[in-house]
C-alpha positions in Angstrom: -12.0 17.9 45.8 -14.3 16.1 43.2 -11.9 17.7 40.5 -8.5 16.5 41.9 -9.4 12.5 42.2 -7.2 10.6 40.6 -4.3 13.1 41.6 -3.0 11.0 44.6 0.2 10.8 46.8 1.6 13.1 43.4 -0.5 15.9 44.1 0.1 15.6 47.7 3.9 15.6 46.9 3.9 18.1 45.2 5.4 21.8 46.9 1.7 23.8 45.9 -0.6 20.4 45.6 0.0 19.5 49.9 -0.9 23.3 50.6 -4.7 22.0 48.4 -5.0 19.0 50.7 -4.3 21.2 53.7 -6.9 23.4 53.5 -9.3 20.7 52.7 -8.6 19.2 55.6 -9.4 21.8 57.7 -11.8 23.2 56.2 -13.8 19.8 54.4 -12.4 17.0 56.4 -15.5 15.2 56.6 -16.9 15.5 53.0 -17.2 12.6 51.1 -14.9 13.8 48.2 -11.9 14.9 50.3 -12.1 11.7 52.3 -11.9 9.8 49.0 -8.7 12.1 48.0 -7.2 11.6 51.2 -7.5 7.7 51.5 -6.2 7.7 48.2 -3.1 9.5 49.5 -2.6 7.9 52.7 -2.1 4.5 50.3 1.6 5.6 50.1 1.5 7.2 54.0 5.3 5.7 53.9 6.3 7.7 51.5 4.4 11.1 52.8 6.2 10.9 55.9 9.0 11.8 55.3 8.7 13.9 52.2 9.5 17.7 52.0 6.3 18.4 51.4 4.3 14.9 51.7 4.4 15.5 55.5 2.2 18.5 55.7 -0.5 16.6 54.4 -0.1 13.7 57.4 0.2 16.1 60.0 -3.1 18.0 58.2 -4.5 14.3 58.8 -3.0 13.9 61.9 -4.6 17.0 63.4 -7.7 17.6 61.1 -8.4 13.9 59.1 -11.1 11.5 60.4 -10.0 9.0 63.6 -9.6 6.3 60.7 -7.0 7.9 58.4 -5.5 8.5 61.6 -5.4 4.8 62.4 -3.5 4.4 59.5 -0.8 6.7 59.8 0.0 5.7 63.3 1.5 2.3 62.6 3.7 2.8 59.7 5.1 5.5 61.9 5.7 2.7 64.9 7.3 0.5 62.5 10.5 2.8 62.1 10.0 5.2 64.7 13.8 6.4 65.7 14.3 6.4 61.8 11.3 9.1 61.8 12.1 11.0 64.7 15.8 11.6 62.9 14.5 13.5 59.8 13.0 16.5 59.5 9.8 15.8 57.9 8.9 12.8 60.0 10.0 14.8 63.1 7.0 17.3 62.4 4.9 14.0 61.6 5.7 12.3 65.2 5.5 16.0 67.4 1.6 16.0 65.7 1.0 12.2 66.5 2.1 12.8 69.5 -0.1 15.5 69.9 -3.1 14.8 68.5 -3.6 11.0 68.2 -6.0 9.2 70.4 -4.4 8.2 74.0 -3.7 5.1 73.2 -1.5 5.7 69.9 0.3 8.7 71.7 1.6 5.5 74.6 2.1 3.4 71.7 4.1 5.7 69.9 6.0 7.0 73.3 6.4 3.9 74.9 8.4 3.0 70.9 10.5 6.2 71.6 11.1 4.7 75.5 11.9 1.2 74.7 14.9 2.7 71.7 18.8 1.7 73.4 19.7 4.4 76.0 22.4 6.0 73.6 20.0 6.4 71.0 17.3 8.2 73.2 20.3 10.5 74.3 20.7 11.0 70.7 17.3 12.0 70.4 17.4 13.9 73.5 20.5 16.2 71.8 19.7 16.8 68.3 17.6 19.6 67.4 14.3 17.3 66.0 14.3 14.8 68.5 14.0 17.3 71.6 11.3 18.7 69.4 9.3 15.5 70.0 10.9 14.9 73.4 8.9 17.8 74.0 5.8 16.9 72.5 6.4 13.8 74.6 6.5 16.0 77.9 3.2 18.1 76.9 0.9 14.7 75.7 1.2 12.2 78.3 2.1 13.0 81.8 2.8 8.8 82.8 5.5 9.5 80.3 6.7 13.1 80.8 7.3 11.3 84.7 9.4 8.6 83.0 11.6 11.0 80.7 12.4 13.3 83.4 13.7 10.7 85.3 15.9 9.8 82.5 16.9 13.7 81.8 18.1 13.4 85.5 20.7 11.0 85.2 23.8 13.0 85.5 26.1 12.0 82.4 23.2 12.9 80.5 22.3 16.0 82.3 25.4 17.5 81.4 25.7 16.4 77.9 22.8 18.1 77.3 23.3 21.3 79.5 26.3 21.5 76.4 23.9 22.0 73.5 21.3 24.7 73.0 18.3 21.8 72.0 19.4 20.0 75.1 19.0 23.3 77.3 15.8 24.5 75.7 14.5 20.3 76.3 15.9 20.4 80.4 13.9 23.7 81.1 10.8 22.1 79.2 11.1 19.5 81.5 11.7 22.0 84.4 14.9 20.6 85.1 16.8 23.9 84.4 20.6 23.5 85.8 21.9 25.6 88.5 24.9 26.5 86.0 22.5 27.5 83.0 20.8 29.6 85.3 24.2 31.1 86.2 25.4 31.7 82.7 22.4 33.4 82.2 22.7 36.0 84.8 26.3 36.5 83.9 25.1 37.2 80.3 23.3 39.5 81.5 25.9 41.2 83.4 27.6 41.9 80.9 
């Protein structure tokens, strides 16, 4: 790591340079050189997380990095949360903090996703990266996995997503499988 200070966020930016801060991280997370590379990229964490490639590097730190660097990711991705569950990279960012961050940053950054307006947690709820973190939501925390499947039980929403195949695949996560996706099932398989 000694031989790549200096290289920053553009290393880490970079399609080959993240897959170097990767395996540092789990391999060297604690050495004194790597934690100097890593602070030095986490100074543009904003940018990182939703890069194509930046965000392997936060959800290396994420899962891998020391508690601190952790602390630092986690409230940049509080300030535009919705924003971050909505893109691809920073979808994979929040399903790892979600996942890995202390307790009390995973209710932080759930109790963000909670507080959004109903019609944009549906949203989330529908789309392909936000039951991806919905999810992650159900697996981490089960105060809040009780709080989402009451909302998955509301009716209107129920059958918006019983419609797509994210909204399906997030009902029986939350095992709140329909009686008519059970159905279609069997009469696939009939056939």
């Amino acid at each position: 790591a000694e031989e790549l200070q200096g290289a920053g966020p553009a290393l880490a930016c970079d399609e080959y340079g993240c897959r170097i801060y990767c395996r540092l991280l789990e391999h060297a997370a604690e050495d004194e050189s790597t934690v100097r590379l890593l602070d030095s990229a986490l100074a543009e964490v904003d940018v990182l997380l939703t890069h194509p490639f930046g965000h392997h590097v936060v959800e290396g730190v994420l899962e891998h990095g020391l508690a601190r660097q952790q602390g630092e990711i986690i409230p940049v991705l509080r300030k535009g949360v919705m924003c971050t569950a909505n893109s691809r990279p920073g979808a994979y960012v929040l399903e790892k903090a979600l996942l890995y961050s202390s307790l009390e940053d995973r209710r932080a950054l759930a109790s963000d996703l909670l507080a959004a307006a109903p019609s944009e947690f549906a949203g989330l709820m529908r789309s392909q990266l936000g039951s991806m973190v919905i999810r992650a939501m159900l697996r981490s925390l089960s105060a809040v996995a009780q709080q989402v499947r009451q909302q998955l039980t509301e009716p209107r929403l129920m059958s918006q997503l019983e419609t797509t195949k994210h909204g399906r695949r997030l009902l029986a996560s939350a095992g709140l499988s329909s009686v008519s996706d059970s159905s279609s099932v069997g009469a696939r398989e009939e056939a």
